[in-house]
Structure formats: structure tokens, C-alpha cells
C-alpha positions as CSV (number, residue, x, y, z in Angstrom):
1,X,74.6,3.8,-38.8
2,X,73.2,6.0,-36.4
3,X,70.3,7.9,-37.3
4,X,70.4,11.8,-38.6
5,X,68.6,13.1,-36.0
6,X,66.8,16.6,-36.0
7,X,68.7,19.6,-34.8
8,X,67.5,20.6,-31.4
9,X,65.8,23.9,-30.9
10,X,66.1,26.0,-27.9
11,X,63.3,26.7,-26.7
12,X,62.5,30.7,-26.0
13,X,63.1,32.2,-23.1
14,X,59.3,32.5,-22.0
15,X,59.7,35.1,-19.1
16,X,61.9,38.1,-18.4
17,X,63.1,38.0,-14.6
18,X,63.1,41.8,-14.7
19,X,59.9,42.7,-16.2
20,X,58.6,40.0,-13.4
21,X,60.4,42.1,-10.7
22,X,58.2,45.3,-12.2
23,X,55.1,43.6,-11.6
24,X,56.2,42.7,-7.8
25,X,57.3,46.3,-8.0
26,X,54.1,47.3,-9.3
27,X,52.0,45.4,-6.7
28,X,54.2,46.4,-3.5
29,X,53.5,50.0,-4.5
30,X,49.8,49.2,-4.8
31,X,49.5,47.8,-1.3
32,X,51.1,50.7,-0.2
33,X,48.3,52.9,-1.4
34,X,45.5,51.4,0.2
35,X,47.5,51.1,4.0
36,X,45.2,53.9,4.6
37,X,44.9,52.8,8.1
38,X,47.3,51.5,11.1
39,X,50.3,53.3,10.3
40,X,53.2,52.7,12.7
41,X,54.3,55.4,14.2
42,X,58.0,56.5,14.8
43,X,60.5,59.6,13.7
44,X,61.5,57.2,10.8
45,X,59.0,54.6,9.8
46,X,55.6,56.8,9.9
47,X,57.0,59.2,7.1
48,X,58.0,56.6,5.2
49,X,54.6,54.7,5.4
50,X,53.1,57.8,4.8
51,X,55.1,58.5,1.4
52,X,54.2,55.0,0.2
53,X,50.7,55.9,1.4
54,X,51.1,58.8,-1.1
55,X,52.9,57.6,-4.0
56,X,51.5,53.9,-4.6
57,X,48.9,55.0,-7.0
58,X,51.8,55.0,-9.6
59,X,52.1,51.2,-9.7
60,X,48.7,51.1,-11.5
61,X,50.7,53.0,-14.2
62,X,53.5,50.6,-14.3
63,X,51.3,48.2,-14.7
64,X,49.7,49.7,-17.2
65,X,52.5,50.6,-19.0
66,X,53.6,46.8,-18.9
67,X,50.5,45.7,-20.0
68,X,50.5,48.4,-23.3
69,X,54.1,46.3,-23.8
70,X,53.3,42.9,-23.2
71,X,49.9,42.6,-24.9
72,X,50.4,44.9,-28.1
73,X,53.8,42.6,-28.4
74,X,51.7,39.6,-28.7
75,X,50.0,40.9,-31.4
76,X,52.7,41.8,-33.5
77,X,55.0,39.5,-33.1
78,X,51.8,37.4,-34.3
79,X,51.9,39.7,-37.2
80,X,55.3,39.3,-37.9
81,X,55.0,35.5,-37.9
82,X,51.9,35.2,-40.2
83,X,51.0,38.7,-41.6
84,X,47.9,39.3,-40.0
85,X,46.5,39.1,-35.9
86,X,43.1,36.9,-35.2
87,X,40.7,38.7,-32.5
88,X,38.9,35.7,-31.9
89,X,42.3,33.9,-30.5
90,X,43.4,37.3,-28.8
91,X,39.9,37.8,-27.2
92,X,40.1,33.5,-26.1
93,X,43.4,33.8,-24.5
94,X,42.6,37.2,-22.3
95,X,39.8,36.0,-21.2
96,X,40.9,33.0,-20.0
97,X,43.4,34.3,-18.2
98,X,40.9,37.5,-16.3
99,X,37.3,35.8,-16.4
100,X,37.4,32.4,-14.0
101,X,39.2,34.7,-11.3
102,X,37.4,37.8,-11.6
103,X,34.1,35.7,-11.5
104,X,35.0,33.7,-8.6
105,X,35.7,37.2,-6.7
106,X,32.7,38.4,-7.8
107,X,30.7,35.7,-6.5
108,X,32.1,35.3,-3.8
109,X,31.5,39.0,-2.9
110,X,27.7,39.0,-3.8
111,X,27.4,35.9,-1.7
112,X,29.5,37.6,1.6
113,X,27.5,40.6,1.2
114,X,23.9,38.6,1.3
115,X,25.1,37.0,4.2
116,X,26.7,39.6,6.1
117,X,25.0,43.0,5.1
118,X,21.6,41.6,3.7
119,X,22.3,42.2,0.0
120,X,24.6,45.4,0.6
121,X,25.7,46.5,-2.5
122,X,25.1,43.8,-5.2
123,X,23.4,46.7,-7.4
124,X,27.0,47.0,-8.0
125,X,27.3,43.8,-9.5
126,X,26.1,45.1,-13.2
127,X,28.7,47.9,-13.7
128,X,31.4,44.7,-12.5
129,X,30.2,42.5,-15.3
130,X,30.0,44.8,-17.9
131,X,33.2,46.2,-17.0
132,X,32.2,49.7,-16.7
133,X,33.8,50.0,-13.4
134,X,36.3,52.9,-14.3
135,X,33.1,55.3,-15.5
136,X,30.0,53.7,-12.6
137,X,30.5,52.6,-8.8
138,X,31.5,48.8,-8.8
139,X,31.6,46.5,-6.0
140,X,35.1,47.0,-5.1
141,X,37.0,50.3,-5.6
142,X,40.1,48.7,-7.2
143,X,38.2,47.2,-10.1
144,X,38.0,50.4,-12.2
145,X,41.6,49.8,-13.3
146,X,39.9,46.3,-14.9
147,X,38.0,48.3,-16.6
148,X,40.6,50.2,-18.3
149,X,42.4,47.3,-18.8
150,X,39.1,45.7,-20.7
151,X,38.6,48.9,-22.8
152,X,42.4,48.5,-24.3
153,X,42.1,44.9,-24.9
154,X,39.0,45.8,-27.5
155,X,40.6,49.3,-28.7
156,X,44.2,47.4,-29.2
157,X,43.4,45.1,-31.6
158,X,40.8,47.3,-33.7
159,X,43.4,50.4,-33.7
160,X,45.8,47.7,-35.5
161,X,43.4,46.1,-38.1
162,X,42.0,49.8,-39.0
163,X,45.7,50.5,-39.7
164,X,46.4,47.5,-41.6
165,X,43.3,48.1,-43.7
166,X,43.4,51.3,-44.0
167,X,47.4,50.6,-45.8
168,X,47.4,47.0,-46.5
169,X,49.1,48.3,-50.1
170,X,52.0,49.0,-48.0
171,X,55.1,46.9,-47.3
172,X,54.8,48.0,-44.0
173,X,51.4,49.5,-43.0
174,X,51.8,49.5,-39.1
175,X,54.7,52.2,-39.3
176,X,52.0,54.8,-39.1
177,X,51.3,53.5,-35.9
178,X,53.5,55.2,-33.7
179,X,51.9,58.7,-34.6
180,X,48.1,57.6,-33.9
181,X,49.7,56.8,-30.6
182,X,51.1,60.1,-30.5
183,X,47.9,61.6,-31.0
184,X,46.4,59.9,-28.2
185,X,48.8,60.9,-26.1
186,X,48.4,65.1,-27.0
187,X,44.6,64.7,-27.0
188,X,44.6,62.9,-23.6
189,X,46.2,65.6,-22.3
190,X,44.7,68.3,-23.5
191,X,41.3,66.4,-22.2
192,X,43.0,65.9,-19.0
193,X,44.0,69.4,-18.4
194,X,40.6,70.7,-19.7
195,X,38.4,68.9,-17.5
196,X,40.9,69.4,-14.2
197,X,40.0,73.1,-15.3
198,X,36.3,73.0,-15.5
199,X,35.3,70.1,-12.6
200,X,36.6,69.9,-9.0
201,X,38.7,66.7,-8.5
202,X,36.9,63.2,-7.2
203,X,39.0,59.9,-8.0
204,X,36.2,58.5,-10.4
205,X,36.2,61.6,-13.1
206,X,39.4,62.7,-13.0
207,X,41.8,59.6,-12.5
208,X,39.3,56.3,-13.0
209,X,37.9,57.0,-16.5
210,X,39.3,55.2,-19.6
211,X,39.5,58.0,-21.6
212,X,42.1,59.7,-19.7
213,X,44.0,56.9,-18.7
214,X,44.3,55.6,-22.1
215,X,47.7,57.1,-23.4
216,X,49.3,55.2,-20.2
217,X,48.4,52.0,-21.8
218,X,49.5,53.6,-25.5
219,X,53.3,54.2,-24.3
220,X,53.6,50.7,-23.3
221,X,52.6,49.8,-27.4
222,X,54.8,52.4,-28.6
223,X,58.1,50.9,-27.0
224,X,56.5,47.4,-27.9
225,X,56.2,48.7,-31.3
226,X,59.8,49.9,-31.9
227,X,61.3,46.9,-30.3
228,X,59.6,44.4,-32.4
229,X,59.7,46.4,-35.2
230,X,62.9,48.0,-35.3
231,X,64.6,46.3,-32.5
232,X,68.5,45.9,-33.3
233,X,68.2,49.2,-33.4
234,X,65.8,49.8,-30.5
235,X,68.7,47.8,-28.4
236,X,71.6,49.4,-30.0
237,X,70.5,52.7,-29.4
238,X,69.1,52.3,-25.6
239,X,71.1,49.5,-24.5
240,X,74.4,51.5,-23.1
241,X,71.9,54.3,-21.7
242,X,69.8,51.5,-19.6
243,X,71.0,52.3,-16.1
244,X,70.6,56.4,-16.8
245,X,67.0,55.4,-17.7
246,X,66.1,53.6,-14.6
247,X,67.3,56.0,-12.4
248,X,66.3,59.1,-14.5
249,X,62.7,57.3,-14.7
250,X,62.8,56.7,-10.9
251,X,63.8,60.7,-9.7
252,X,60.6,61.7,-12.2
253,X,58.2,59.6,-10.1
254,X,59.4,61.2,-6.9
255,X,56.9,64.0,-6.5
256,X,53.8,61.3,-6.4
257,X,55.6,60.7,-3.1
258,X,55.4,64.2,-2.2
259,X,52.7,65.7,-3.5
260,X,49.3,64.7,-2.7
261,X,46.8,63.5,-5.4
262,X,43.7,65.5,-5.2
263,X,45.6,68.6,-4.0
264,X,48.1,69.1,-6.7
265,X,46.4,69.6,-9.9
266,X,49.7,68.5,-11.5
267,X,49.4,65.5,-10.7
268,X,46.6,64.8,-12.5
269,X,46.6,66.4,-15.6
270,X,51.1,66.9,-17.1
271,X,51.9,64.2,-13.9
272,X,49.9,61.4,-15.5
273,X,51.8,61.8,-18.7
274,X,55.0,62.3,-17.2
275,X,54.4,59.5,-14.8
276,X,54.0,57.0,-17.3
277,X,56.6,58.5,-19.1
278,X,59.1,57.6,-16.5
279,X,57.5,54.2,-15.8
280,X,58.4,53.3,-19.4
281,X,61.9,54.8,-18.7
282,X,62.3,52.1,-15.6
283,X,60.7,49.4,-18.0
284,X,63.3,49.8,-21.2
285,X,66.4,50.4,-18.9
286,X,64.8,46.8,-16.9
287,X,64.2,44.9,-20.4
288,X,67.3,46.1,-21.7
289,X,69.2,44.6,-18.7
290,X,70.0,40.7,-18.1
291,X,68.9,39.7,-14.9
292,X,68.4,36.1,-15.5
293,X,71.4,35.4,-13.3
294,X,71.1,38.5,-10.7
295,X,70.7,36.5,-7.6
296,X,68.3,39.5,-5.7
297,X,65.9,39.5,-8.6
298,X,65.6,35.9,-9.3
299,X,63.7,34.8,-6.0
């Protein structure tokens, strides 16, 4: 006789092709924004160049948005599984993923600059290890979305063990949730539009600091929320409205290729929110749609 053997499980399906084609997505966008110089010139291609020029600050906010998603659904789907989220292990894992790159670039920096520029900036180096690069002048411009990035990773899992706390006699205490997120979102407004109002626009105070850029970050844990939570529904509800979402997602981020940051006070204050608003549009109509065999997305 042949022994019984154990069924076979399959294992889960560890990466989404499309949320892998926002983050390419995402980056293109990025390098668009800093081709500040060089642009070719032609009837055609210099517009063009100069639009993605433009608009490529909003692929920080998609990845933002996909972070919020992504990193608030690994602590509840750890909730789910054992009723309760460990910091320690969340805090482990993060950092090995950011800290041995981040490091090497910094070195690496502070020993290019004592080379070439005789010490040039390395003051910098403190506000770059302490992470404070989205409120004091880092080593590298780009850095301050780190920062952000940093801040949520400490606010995330505090917000959640508050909550859980705070109704740990409920059956389910994190459905309360979705309205503190809410009220990040109003109050990061109104603190947006307030302080366009009252100080003249520089990137670092009105589009680098954590505190405005916060609610970004909170709309990606909103949608992770309802679809871990509440997802038959979540997919039920969005799934035959998934390409309407994409597009309608993508006309709302077509005035960050018009309009120019700095000038428009819109897009600053109601464009952040409605900018990551349609980011998260793209993202659900994306997760919502199979793309595991789409041969364009794939590679």
C-alpha cells in the first residue's frame, strides 16, 4: 500500500503583475521629473518632455498610495491570522529591506563628497540618518519622500494598536478605523489650504513635510482596509467598474501635466487630495484586474 500522503497546498500568489507595473509606472514618472535638463527639441517631442517634466511629481503619490496599501495590508492580514500585529517583527522586516541600501548610498555620498568637494555637504548627513529629511535639508533632494515614508511606518502601526486598545471589547475594534482615516484626510487639507494661504510656496514647506503628505499614505490603508476586511464585497462591488476607474483616475491626474506646481495654488492644497484620490482609482481598477497572463505587463 501506498502511503496517504499530505494534500498539497498551493502556494500564494506572492506578487501582483499589475501593482508591479504601478511601481514601474511610478518610477518612469519620477525620472521624468527630474529631466530638468537636455530636453530634445522638436514640434512633438519637446512638449511632451516638457509635460512629463511637469507632471512626474505625481509618481511619488502613487507610490505613496501603494505603499499606504501594501504595508497597512501586512499588518492586518497579520491581524486576521493571529488577532494581534507585533512592531518588533514589522519594524525588523522594514528595515531590512530600506537600511543596508540607504546606508550604502549614504556612505558612499559622504565619501564622494570628501573626495571631490572637500567635505561639501556632509552637515547634511544628520537630517539623512535621522530621517528628518522631509522637514531639514538632506544630502540629496529626493530623500524627503524617505522621510515620509519612515514617519508612516512608526504612525501605522501605533494608529492600529491605539484602536485595538482603545475597543479591544469589540468583535471587531478596527472598523472605526476607516473614519480616523477620514479625519486625516479633512484635517490635512484644511492644514494644506491654510498654510498655502498664509506662506509663499517653496517645495520643502508646502509639498516635502510629513504632515501634509500624510493622508496620501492614509488612502492607500483605507482601500487596504476594506479589501481585507470586507473584501467579497470590496471585489463584488468594484470589480465590473475597474476599467471606468483606471481611466477616470488617469483624466483626474491630467492637470499635474498642465499646470505647473509652484504656480497653481491648486495643486498644492485640493490637487494633493484629489491626486491621490485618482492614484487609488488607477490602483483598485489595476488590483482588481488579472494581468498575470497579459503579455505587455508581464516583462
Amino acid at each position: 500500500d501506498s502511503p496517504i500522503r499530505p494534500p498539497v497546498r498551493k502556494r500564494p500568489k506572492s506578487r501582483h503583475h499589475g501593482l508591479d507595473f504601478l511601481r514601474f509606472v511610478a518610477i518612469m514618472l519620477v525620472f521624468g521629473r527630474h529631466m530638468l535638463y537636455g530636453l530634445p527639441d522638436g514640434l512633438i517631442t519637446r512638449p511632451l518632455f516638457e509635460a512629463w517634466v511637469r507632471g512626474g511629481w505625481i509618481g511619488v503619490d502613487l507610490f505613496f498610495v501603494l505603499s499606504g496599501f501594501l504595508i497597512s495590508g501586512l499588518l492586518f492580514t497579520e491581524y486576521k491570522r493571529d488577532r494581534k500585529i507585533s512592531m518588533g517583527r514589522f519594524f525588523v522586516r522594514r528595515g531590512w529591506r530600506i537600511y543596508p541600501p540607504f546606508l550604502v548610498l549614504i556612505a558612499f555620498t559622504v565619501i564622494h563628497n570628501k573626495i571631490i568637494h572637500a567635505g561639501g555637504h556632509t552637515r547634511y548627513i544628520y537630517s539623512e540618518l535621522t530621517f528628518m529629511q522631509s522637514y531639514f535639508m538632506g544630502l540629496w533632494w529626493h530623500t524627503w519622500s524617505l522621510s515620509v515614508e519612515e514617519h508612516f511606518y512608526v504612525l501605522l502601526p501605533v494608529a492600529i494598536l491605539v484602536t485595538l486598545a482603545a475597543r479591544k471589547k469589540s468583535d471587531h475594534p478596527l472598523d472605526s478605523f476607516p473614519w480616523f482615516l477620514l479625519a486625516l484626510a479633512i484635517i490635512t487639507l484644511i492644514v494644506r489650504t491654510v498654510h498655502a494661504r498664509l506662506v509663499p510656496f517653496v517645495p520643502q514647506t508646502h509639498a516635502f513635510p510629513s504632515y501634509l503628505r500624510m493622508d496620501s499614505l492614509g488612502f492607500g490603508v483605507a482601500i487596504a482596509y476594506y479589501y481585507n476586511f470586507h473584501h467579497e464585497r470590496f471585489v463584488a462591488l468594484l470589480t465590473p467598474y475597474r476599467r471606468w476607474l483606471v481611466i477616470g483616475g488617469t483624466a483626474l491626474l491630467v492637470p499635474n501635466f498642465i499646470l505647473e506646481l509652484g504656480v497653481s495654488t491648486y495643486l498644492h492644497t485640493l490637487g494633493f487630495t484629489v491626486k491621490y484620490i485618482a492614484c487609488g482609482m488607477v490602483m483598485v481598477g489595476i488590483l482588481l484586474s488579472d494581468f498575470s497572463r497579459n503579455r505587455w505587463i508581464v516583462p
